[in-house]
C-alpha positions as CSV (number, residue, x, y, z in Angstrom):
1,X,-5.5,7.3,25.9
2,X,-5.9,3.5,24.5
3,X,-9.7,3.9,24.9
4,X,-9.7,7.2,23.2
5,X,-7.5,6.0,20.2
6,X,-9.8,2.3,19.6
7,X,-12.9,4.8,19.6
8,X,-11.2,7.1,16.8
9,X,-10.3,3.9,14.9
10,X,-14.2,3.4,14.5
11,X,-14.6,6.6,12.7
12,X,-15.2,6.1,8.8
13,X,-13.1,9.3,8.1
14,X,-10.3,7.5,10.3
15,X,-10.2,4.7,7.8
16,X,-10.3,6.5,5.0
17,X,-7.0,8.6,6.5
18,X,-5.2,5.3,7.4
19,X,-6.0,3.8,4.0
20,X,-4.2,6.5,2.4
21,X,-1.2,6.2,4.8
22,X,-0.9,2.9,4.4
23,X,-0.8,3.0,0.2
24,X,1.7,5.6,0.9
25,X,3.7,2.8,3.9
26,X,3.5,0.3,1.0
27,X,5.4,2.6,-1.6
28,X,8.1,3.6,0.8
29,X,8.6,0.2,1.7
30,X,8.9,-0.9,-1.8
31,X,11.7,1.9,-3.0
32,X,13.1,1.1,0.4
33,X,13.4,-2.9,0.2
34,X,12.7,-3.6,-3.2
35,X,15.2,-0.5,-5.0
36,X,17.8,-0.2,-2.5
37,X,16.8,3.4,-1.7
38,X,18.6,2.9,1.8
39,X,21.5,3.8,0.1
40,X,22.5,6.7,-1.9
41,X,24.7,5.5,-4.6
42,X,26.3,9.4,-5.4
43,X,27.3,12.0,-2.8
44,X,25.3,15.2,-2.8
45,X,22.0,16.5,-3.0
46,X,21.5,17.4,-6.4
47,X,22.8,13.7,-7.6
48,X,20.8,11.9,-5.1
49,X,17.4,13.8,-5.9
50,X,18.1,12.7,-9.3
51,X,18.6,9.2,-8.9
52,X,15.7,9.2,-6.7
53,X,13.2,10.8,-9.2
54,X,14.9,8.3,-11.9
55,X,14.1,5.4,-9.3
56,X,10.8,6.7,-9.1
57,X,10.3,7.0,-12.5
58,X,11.2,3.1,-13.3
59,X,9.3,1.8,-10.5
60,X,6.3,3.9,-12.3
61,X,7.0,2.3,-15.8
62,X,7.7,-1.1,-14.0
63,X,3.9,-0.9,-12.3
64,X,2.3,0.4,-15.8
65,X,3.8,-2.7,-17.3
66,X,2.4,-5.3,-15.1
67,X,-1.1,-3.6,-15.6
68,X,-3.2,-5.3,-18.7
69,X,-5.8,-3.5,-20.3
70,X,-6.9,-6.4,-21.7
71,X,-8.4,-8.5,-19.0
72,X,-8.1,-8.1,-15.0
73,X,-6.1,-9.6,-12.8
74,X,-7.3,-12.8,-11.2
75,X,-8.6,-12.2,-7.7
76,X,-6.1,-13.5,-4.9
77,X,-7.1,-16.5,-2.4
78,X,-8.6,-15.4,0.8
79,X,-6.0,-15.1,4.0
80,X,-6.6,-17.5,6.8
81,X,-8.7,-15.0,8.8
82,X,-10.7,-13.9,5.6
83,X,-11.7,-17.7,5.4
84,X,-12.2,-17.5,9.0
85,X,-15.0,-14.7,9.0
86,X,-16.6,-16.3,5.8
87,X,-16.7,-19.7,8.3
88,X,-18.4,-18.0,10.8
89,X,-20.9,-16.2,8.9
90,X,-19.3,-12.7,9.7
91,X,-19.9,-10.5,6.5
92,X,-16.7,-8.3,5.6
93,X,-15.9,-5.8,3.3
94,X,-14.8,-6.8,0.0
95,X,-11.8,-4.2,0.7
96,X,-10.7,-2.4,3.4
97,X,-10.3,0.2,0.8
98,X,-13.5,0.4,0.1
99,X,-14.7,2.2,3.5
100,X,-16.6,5.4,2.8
C-alpha cells in the first residue's frame, strides 16, 4: 500500500491534485485559526451561513488589500532545506506550484 502510494506521488497529475488541495488546506486553516470560524457566534443555519459568507467576504477584501498593483512583492528567503539543495548542487523547482 505504502509502495503503491510513494509511486502515485511521482505522478505529475498527482502534484498538480495535491497543489490544489493544499491552497484549499491553507484557506481552511486561515478562516479556522486566523477568523475564529471554530465557533459560530449565532444559533441556526440561516445566521451562521451568513456570517460565514460575510467572514468570507472580508477575508477576500483583506487579501485584495495586501496585493499592490504597483510593484511585486519581495521574494521570501530560502528555508533551511531550500538552502540545503542549492548547497549541494541539487536543482529545484522555483515552486512546487509550478509542476505541470
Amino acid at each position: 500500500m505504502q509502495l503503491r502510494n510513494r509511486a502515485e506521488q511521482q505522478d505529475p497529475a498527482w502534484h498538480k491534485r495535491y497543489a490544489v488541495r493544499s491552497g484549499i488546506e491553507g484557506t481552511i486553516n486561515e478562516f479556522a485559526h486566523g477568523h475564529g470560524m471554530r465557533h459560530c457566534r449565532y444559533r441556526g443555519q440561516a445566521k451562521a451561513h451568513l456570517q460565514h459568507v460575510l467572514t468570507a467576504v472580508a477575508v477576500n477584501i483583506e487579501r485584495l488589500s495586501r496585493q499592490s498593483s504597483e510593484e511585486p512583492a519581495p521574494p521570501r528567503p530560502p528555508t533551511a532545506f531550500q538552502s540545503y539543495l542549492d548547497r549541494q548542487g541539487t536543482p529545484r523547482l522555483r515552486s512546487w506550484r509550478a509542476v505541470s
